[in-house]
C-alpha positions as CSV (number, residue, x, y, z in Angstrom):
1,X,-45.0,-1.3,-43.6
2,X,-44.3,2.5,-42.7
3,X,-45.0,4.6,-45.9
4,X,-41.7,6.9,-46.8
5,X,-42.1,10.0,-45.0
6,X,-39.0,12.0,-45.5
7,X,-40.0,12.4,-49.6
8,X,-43.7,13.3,-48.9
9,X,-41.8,16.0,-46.2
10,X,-39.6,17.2,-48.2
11,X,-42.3,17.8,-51.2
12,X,-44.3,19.7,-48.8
13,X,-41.1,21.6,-47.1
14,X,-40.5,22.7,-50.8
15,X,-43.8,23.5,-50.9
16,X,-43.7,25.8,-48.1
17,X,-40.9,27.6,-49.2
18,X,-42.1,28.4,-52.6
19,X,-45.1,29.5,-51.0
20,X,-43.2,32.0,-48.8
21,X,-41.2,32.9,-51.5
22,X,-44.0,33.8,-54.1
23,X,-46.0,35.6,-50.8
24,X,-42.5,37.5,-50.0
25,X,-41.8,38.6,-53.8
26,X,-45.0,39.8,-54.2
27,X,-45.1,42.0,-51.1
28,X,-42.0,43.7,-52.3
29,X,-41.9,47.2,-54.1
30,X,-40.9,47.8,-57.6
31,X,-37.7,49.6,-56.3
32,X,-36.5,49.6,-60.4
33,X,-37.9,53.3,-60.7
34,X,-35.3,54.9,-63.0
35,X,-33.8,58.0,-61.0
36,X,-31.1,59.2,-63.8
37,X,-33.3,57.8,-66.6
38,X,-36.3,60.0,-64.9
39,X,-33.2,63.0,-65.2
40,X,-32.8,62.1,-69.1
41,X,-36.4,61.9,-69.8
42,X,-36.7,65.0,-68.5
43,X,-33.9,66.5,-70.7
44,X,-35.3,65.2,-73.5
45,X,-38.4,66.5,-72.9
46,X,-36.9,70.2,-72.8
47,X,-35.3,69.8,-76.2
48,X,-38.7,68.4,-77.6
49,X,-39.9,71.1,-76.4
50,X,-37.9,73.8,-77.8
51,X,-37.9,71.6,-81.2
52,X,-41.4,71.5,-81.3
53,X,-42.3,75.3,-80.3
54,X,-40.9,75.9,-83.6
55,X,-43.1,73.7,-85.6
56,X,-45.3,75.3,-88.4
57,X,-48.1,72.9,-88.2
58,X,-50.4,71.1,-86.1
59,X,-48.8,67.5,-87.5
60,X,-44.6,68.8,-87.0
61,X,-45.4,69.6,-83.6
62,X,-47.4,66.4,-82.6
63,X,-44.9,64.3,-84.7
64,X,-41.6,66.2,-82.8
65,X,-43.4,65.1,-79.2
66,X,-44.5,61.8,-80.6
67,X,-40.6,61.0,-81.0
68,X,-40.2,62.5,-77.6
69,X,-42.2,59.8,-76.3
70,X,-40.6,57.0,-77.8
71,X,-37.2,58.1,-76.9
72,X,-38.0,58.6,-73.3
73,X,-40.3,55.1,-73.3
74,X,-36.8,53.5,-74.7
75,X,-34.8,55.6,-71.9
76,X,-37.0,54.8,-69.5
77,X,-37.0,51.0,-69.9
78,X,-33.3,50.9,-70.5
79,X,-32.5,52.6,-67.6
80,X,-35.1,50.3,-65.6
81,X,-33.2,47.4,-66.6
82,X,-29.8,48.5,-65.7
83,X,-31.3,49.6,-63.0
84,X,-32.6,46.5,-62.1
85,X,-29.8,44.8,-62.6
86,X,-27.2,46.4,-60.9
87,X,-29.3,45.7,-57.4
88,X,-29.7,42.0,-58.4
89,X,-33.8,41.8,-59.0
90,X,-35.4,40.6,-61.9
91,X,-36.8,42.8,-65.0
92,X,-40.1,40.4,-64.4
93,X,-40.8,40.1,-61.2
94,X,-44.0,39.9,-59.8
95,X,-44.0,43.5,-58.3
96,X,-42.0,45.0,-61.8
97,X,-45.4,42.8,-63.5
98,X,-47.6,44.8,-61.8
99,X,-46.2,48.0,-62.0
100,X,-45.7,47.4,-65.7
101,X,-49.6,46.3,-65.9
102,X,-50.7,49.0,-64.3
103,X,-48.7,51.7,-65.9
104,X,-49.3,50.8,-69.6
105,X,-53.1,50.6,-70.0
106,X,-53.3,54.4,-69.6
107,X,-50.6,54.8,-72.1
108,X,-52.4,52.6,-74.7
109,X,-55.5,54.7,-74.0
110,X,-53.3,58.0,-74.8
111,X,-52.2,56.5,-77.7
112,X,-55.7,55.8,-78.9
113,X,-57.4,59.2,-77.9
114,X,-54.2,61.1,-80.1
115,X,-55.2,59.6,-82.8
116,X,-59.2,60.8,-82.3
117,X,-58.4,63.8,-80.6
118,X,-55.9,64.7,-83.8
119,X,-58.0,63.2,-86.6
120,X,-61.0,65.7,-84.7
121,X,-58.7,68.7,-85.2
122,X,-59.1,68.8,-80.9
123,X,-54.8,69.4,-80.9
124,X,-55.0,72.0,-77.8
125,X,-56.6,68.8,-75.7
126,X,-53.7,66.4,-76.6
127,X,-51.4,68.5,-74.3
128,X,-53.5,67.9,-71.1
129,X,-54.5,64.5,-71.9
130,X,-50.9,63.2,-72.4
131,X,-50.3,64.3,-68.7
132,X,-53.2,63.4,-67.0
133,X,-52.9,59.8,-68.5
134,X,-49.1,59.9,-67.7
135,X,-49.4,60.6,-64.4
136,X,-52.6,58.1,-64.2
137,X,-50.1,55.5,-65.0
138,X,-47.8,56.5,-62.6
139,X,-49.9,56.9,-60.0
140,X,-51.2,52.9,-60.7
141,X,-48.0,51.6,-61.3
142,X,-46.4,53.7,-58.4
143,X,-49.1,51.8,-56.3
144,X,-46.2,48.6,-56.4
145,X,-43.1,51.5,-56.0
146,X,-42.0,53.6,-53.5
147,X,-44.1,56.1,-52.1
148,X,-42.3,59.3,-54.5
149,X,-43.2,57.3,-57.7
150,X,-47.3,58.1,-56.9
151,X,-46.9,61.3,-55.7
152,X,-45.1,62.4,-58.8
153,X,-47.9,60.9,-60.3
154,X,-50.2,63.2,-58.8
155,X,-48.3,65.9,-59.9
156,X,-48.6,65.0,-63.4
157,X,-52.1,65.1,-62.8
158,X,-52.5,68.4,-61.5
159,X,-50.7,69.8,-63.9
160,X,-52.8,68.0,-67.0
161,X,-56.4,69.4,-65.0
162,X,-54.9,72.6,-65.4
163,X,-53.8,72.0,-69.1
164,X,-57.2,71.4,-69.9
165,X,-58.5,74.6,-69.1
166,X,-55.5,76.9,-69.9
167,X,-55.1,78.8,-72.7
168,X,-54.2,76.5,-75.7
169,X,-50.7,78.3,-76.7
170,X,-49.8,77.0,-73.0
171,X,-49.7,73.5,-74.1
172,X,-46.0,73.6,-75.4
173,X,-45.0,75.3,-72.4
174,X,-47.0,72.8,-69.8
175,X,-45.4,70.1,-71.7
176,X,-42.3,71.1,-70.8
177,X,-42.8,71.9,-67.2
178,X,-44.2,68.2,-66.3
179,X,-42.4,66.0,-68.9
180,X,-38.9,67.9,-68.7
181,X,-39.4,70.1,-65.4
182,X,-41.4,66.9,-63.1
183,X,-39.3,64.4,-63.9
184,X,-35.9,66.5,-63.2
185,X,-37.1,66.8,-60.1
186,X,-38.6,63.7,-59.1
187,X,-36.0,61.6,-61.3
188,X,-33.2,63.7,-58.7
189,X,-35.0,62.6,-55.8
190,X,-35.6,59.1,-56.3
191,X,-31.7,58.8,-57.6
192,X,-30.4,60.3,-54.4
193,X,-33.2,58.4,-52.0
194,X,-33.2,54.8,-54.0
195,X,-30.4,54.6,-55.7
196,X,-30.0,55.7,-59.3
């Protein structure tokens, strides 16, 4: 007796294909990068700004950017969905896993080291943390993006070195230049190059 061969060719045909398919999906960039949700964040990040340069204490003005951050976290993943959608790929695919993966461990760290460096009274350092850590992210995540997303993250991180060292009643203004001013710029450019 001949043992059925088409099934046990068929399981490994579907086999082969999933394999390809799993191999292909993970080779492909994270092309979800919000352009216009970059534009919005970076909008939002001006009025922060000007909101929170008018803050009397230490805790108004970290509270005004903290709310900042949350807005353009919910603006950002919004806009990554619809993104997403509207060119067919799925929110979780292996390369938006990775991205995400990579991008939010330097956030949670941020998170973390605003609380110390606040409870410390070390407020002037929070400025050029936030950015280096931002753009940390972005460069990791941006490793599974197209090649603007990690170059904006370098910028972020050039601009958070200097942060560091600049006067402290800079830290406002720095702000605003890399959260509003970068990702104008950046968010533009990867609208107009990759679609929204």
């Amino acid at each position: 007796m001949r043992p059925p061969e088409p099934a046990a060719l068929e399981a490994r045909a579907i086999d082969h294909l999933r394999f390809i398919r799993e191999t292909m999906e993970s080779a492909v960039s994270f092309t979800a990068v919000p352009g216009w949700g970059g534009c919005l964040m970076g909008v939002t990040a001006l009025v922060a700004a000007c909101i929170a340069v008018r803050q009397t204490t230490p805790q108004a003005w970290l509270n005004t950017w903290l709310v900042e951050g949350a807005l353009a976290i919910g603006i950002g993943a919004a806009s990554m969905h619809r993104k997403a959608r509207a060119a067919g790929l799925a929110m979780f695919s292996t390369p938006a896993r990775k991205f995400v993966l990579s991008f939010a461990p330097p956030l949670a760290v941020g998170a973390l080291l605003t609380a110390a460096l606040y409870r410390a009274g070390m407020n002037t350092t929070i400025p050029g943390m936030w950015l280096l850590l931002y753009g940390t992210g972005i460069v990791t995540g941006g490793a599974f993006s197209v090649r603007v997303v990690p170059l904006m993250g370098v910028c972020f991180m050039v601009e958070g070195a200097a942060a560091l060292f600049a006067p402290a009643q800079w830290g406002n203004a720095l702000l605003a230049i890399g959260f509003g001013g970068l990702h104008l710029v950046f968010g533009a450019i990867i609208a107009r190059r990759y679609g929204g």
